[in-house]
Every structure is written in structure tokens, then in C-alpha cells.
C-alpha positions as CSV (number, residue, x, y, z in Angstrom):
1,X,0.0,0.0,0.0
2,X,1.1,3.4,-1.1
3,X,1.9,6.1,2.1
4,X,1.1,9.3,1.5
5,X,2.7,12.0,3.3
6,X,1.8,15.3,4.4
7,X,4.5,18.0,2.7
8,X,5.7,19.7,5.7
9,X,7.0,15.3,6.5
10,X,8.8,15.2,2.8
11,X,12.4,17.1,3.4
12,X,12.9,19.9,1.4
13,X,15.8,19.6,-1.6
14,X,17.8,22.8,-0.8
15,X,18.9,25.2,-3.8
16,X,22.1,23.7,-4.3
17,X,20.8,20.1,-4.4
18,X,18.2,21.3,-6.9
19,X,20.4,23.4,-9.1
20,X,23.2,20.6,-8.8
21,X,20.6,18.7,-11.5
22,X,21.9,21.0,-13.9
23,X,25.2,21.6,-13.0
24,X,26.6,18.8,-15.6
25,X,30.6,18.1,-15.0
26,X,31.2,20.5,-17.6
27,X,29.5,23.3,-17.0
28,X,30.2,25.1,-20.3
29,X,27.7,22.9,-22.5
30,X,25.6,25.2,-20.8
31,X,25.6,27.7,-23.5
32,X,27.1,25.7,-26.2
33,X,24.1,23.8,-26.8
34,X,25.3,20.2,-25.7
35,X,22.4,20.6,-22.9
36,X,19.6,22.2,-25.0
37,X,17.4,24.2,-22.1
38,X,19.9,24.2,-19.1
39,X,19.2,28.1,-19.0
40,X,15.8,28.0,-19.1
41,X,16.2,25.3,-16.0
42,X,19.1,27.5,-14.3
43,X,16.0,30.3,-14.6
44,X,12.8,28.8,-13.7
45,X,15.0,26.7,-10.3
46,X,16.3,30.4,-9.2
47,X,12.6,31.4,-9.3
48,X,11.3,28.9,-7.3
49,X,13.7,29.8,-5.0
50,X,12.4,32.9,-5.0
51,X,15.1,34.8,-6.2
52,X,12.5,37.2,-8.1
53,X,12.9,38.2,-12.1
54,X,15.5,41.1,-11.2
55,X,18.1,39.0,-9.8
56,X,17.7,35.6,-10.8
57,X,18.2,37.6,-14.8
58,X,21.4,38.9,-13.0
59,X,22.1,35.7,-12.2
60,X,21.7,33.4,-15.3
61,X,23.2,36.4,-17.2
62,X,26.6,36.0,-15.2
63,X,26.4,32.4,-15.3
64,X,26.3,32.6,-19.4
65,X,28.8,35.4,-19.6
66,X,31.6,33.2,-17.6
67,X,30.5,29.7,-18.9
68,X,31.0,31.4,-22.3
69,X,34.9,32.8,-21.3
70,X,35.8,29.2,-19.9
71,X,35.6,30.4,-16.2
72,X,32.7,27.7,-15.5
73,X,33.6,24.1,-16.2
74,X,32.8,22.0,-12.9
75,X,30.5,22.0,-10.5
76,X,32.4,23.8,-7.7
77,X,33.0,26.6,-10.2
78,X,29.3,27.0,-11.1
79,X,28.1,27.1,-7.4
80,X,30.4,29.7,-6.5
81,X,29.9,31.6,-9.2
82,X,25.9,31.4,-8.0
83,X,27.5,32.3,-4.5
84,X,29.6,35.5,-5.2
85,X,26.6,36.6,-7.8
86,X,24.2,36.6,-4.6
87,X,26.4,38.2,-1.8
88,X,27.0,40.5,-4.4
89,X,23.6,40.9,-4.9
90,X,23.0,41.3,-1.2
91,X,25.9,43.9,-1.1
92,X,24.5,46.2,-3.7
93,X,22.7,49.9,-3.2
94,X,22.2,50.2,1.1
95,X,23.5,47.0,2.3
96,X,24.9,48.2,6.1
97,X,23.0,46.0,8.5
98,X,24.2,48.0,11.3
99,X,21.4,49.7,14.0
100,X,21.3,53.4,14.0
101,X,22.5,54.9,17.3
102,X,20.7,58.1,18.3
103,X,23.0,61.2,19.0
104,X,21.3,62.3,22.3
105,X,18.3,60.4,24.2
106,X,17.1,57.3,23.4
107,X,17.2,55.5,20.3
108,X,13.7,54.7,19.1
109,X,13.2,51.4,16.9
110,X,9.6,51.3,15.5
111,X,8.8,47.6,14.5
112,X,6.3,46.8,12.3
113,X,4.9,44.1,9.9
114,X,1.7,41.9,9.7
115,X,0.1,39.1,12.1
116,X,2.1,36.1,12.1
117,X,5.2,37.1,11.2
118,X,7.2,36.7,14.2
119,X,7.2,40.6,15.5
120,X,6.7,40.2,19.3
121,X,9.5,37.6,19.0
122,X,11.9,39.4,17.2
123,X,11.5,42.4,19.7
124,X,11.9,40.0,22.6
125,X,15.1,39.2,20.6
126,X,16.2,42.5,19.9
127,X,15.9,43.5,23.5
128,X,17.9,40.6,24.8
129,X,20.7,41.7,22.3
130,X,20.7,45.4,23.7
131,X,20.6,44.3,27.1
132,X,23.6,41.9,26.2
133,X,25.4,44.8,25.1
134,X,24.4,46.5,28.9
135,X,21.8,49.0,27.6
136,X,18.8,50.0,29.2
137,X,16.2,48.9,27.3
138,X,12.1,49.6,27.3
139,X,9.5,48.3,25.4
140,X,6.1,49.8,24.1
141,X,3.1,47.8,23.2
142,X,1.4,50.3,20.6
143,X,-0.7,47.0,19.8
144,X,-3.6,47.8,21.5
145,X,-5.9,45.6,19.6
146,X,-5.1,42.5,19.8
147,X,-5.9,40.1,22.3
148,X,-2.7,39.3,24.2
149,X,-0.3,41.3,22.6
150,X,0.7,43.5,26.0
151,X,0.9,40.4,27.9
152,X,2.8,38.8,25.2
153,X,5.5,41.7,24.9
154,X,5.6,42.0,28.9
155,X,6.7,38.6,29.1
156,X,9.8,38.9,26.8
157,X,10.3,42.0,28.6
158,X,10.6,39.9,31.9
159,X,12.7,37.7,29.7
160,X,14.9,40.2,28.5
161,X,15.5,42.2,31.7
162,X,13.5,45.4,29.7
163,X,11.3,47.9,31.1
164,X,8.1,48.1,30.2
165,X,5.3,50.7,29.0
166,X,1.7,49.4,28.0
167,X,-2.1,50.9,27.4
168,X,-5.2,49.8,27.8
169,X,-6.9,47.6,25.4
170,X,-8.6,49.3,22.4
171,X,-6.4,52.6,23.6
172,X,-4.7,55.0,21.0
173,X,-1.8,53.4,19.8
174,X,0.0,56.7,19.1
175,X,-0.5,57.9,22.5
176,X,1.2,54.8,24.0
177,X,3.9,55.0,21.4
178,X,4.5,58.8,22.9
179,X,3.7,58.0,26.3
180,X,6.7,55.2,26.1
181,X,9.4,57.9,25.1
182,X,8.6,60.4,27.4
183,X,8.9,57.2,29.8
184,X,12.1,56.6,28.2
185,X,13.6,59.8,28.4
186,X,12.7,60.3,32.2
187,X,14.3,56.7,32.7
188,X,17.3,56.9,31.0
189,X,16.9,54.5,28.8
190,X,19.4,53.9,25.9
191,X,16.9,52.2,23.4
192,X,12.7,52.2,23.2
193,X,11.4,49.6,21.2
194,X,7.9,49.7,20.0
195,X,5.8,47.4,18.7
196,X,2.7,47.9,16.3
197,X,-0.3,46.2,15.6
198,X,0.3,43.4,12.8
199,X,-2.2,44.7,10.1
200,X,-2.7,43.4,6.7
201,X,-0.9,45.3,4.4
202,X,-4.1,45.5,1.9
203,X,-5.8,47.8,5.1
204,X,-5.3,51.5,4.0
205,X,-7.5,52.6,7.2
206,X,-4.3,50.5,9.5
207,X,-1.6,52.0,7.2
208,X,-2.7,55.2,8.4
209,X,-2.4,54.5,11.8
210,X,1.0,53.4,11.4
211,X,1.7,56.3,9.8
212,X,0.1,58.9,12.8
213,X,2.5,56.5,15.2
214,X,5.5,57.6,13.2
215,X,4.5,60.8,12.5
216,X,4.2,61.0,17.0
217,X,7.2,59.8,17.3
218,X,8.8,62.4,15.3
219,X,7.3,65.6,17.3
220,X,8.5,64.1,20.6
221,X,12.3,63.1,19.0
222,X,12.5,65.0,15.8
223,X,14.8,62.0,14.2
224,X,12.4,59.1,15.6
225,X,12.1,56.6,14.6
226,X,15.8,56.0,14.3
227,X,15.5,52.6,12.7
228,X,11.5,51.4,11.8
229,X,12.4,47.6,11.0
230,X,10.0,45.8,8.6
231,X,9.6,41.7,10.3
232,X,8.7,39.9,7.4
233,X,8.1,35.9,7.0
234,X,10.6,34.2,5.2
235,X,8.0,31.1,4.4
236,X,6.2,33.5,1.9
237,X,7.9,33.4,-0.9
238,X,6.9,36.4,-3.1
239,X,4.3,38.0,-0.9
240,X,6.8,39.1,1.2
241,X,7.9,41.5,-1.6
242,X,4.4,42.1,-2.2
243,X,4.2,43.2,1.4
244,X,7.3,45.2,1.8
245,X,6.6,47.2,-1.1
246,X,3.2,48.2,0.4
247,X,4.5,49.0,4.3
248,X,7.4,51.1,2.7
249,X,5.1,53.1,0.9
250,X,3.6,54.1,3.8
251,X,6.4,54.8,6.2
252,X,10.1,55.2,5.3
253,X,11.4,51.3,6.2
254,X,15.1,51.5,7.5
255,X,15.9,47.9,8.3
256,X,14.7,44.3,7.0
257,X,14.1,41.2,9.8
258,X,13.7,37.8,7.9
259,X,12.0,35.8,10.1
260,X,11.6,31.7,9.6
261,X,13.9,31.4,7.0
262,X,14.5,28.2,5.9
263,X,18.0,29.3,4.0
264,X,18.3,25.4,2.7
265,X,14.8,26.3,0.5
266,X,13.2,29.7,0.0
267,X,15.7,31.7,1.0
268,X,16.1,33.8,-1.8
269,X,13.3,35.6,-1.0
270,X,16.2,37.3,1.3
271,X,17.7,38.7,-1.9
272,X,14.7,40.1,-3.5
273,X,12.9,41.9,-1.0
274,X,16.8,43.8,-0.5
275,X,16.9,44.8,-4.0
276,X,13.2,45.8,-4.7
277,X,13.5,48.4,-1.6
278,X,17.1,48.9,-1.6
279,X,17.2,48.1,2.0
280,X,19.3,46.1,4.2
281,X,18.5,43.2,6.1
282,X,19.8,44.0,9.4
283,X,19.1,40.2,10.9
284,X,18.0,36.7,10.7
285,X,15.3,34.9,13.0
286,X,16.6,31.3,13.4
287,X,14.6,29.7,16.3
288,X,12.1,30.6,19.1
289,X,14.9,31.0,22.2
290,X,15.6,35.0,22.6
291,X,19.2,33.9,21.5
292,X,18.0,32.8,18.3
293,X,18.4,36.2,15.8
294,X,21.8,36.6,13.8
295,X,23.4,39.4,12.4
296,X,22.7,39.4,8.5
297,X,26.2,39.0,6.9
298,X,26.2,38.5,3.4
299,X,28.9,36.0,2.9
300,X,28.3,33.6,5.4
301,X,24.1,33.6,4.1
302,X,25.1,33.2,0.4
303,X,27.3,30.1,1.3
304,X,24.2,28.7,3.4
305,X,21.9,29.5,0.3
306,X,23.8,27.3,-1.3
307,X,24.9,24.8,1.0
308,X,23.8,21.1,0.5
């Protein structure tokens, strides 16, 4: 009898292992015509890796170009070819992944994104880094809609060793946003960290809001935000591009989080949201423990990408 099994129990072929199918001992046939189609393979595997049209043309173009000058004849040359092409990729336009410091007061961070995509996490995360580094560190819940959410972000702020500002359920987000720096600035505190409501990025009523919390921000500390991160869900595929595009319309995104990235798969997702908005990806979520976020570094995630 024939098992079926459900996909998340089949393991996933990683880009390399799928690309390796086309990667023939010598790689040049693959625009001499030995291999009739190889390109069109190269293309449409790059794709499904969600590497988006921009960069996977960038890609195949480079592959052609040096399989064509004799630079390309094994497999090892091909995948690092693919390698250098995408951390080059990744290194293009603003790349730094570095956190802005503020020059005086606290340095606001402004996260948003939609439900789902890991951004109560992330900030439990990115307050366990600060504090790591011995900053003071509070935390804002500006979502004031959903259930949970201020219990949720108190807890990682237990976690973390952060201080905490919330408001009442159904309360003006804005208001707790500015509420939480003044709280900041009487405190001390190096870093404020707020969090937003996830909202779906097709709600022009939410995007609104998100824009009076910024625009808040600003009048209290005229350069706040100092970062506003967009957390987006690496598992997406190509609606997170569809989603970044929308949230940096409405507010000026500074910073990329990739959250759930299976880097073995999907991951170049990674590489197209950074060159549709010309923004960095400042970090990597990896896991659920508040240790669990990475520094993006370009090198060292290209050679993942394209590990076995």
C-alpha cells in the first residue's frame, strides 16, 4: 500500500541540491548547446527559490557570460559563481545592517509588519541583544488591539530584563507610542522599542495608523524613529515583496528582519525583498529561544543559500 505523506513530512531539496541537477561536470555545455534548455532550467529553479525576475536575470546572465569565457567548467565553479553573484547581490545599493544609534536620548526602533510574522518575537530578541550589550532597554506595546499582545510583549520584557510601557486595550496606539518615550527619556533608557499592531498590508485605514505612530514619534524626538524595521516571513515566498513594497510606501522602512527562513529552500526571498527596496536586512530569525536572531552577513548567508 502506497503512504502518502503530508509536505511539511517530505524534506525539502535545498537550492544547491536542486540546481546541482543542472550543474553537468562541464558546466560550459551550458551555452554551447550540448544541454539544450539548461538556461531555461538555471531560470525557472532560481525562481522557485524565490530569487524574483531582477536578480535571478542577474544571475543566469553571469552564469552565461563566464561559462562562455571558460571560467565555469565543474561544479564547484558553477556554485560559487551562483555564491559571489548573490552576496554580491546582497551587497548592492544600502547593504549596512548596522542599528542606528541616536546622537542624544534614546534610540527609538519602530517595528512593524503583519500578524504572524514573528514581531513580538523578534523584539523580545532585539531587546535581549541590547541588554547583552548592557543597555537600558524599554518596550512599548502600541498594539492595542489584539488580544494578548501586551501580555505577550511584557513577558519577553521579563525575559529580556527590559522595562516596560503598556495601554489599555482598544487605547490610541499613538499615545502609547509617545507615552513610552517620554517614559524613556525620564528613565534613562538607551533604546525604546515599540511594537505595532500586525495589520494586513491590503488595510489603508491601518496603514494610516501606522503612519500617525511615526508621525508621533517624530514631534516628541524630531529624528524618531531612528530605525523602523520591517519583520517579514521568510516562508512567503513572493508575498513578502508584495508586502514590503506596500509597508514602505507608507512609512520610510530602514531595516529588513527575515523571520523563519529556511535558507536550505526559499531563502532567496532574502535577496529580493533587499533589492526591490534597496534596504538592508539587518538580521535573521533562526529559532524561538531569545538567543535565536543573527546578524545578516552576506557571505556567510550566500554560502548557506547554497549549502547542501
Amino acid at each position: 500500500m502506497r503512504i502518502l505523506r503530508r509536505a511539511e513530512d517530505v524534506p525539502k531539496r535545498s537550492v544547491w541540491q536542486r540546481l546541482k541537477d543542472i550543474a553537468l561536470t562541464d558546466v560550459g555545455v551550458l551555452v554551447k548547446g550540448v544541454a539544450p534548455g539548461s538556461i531555461e532550467q538555471l531560470e525557472e529553479l532560481l525562481l522557485e527559490a524565490d530569487f524574483g525576475v531582477p536578480t535571478t536575470m542577474r544571475l543566469v546572465a553571469d552564469v552565461e557570460r563566464m561559462a562562455t569565457r571558460g571560467e565555469i567548467r565543474d561544479q564547484a565553479q558553477f556554485a560559487e559563481a551562483l555564491r559571489a553573484g548573490v552576496e554580491s547581490a546582497l551587497r548592492a545599493g544600502n547593504s549596512d545592517p548596522a542599528l542606528a544609534v541616536a546622537v542624544s536620548g534614546p534610540t527609538v526602533v519602530l517595528i512593524i509588519g503583519v500578524n504572524g510574522a514573528g514581531k513580538t518575537t523578534f523584539i523580545g530578541k532585539l531587546a535581549g541583544r541590547y541588554r547583552g550589550e548592557g543597555r537600558k532597554v524599554l518596550l512599548a506595546a502600541a498594539d492595542t488591539f489584539r488580544a494578548g499582545a501586551t501580555d505577550q510583549l511584557r513577558l519577553w520584557a521579563e525575559r529580556s530584563g527590559a522595562d516596560f510601557v503598556g495601554g489599555k486595550s482598544g487605547s490610541d496606539p499613538a499615545a502609547v507610542a509617545f507615552d513610552a518615550v517620554e517614559a524613556g527619556i525620564a528613565r534613562k533608557a538607551d533604546v525604546v522599542i515599540v511594537d505595532t499592531a500586525g495589520r494586513l498590508h491590503t488595510s489603508d485605514s491601518l496603514m494610516e495608523e501606522l503612519r500617525k505612530v511615526a508621525r508621533v514619534l517624530s514631534k516628541r524626538i524630531p529624528d524618531a524613529p531612528h530605525e523602523t524595521l520591517l519583520v517579514l516571513d521568510g516562508t512567503i515566498g513572493q508575498n513578502a515583496l508584495v508586502q514590503a513594497r506596500t509597508f514602505s510606501a507608507a512609512v520610510p522602512v530602514t531595516g529588513l528582519v527575515v523571520t523563519k527562513v529556511d535558507g536550505t529552500a526559499r531563502g532567496g526571498v532574502v535577496v529580493a525583498v533587499h533589492g526591490a527596496l534597496n534596504v538592508p536586512v539587518k538580521f535573521l530569525g533562526v529559532g524561538e529561544k531569545i538567543g535565536d536572531l543573527e546578524p545578516f552577513d552576506a557571505a556567510s548567508f550566500s554560502r548557506d543559500l547554497l549549502a547542501e
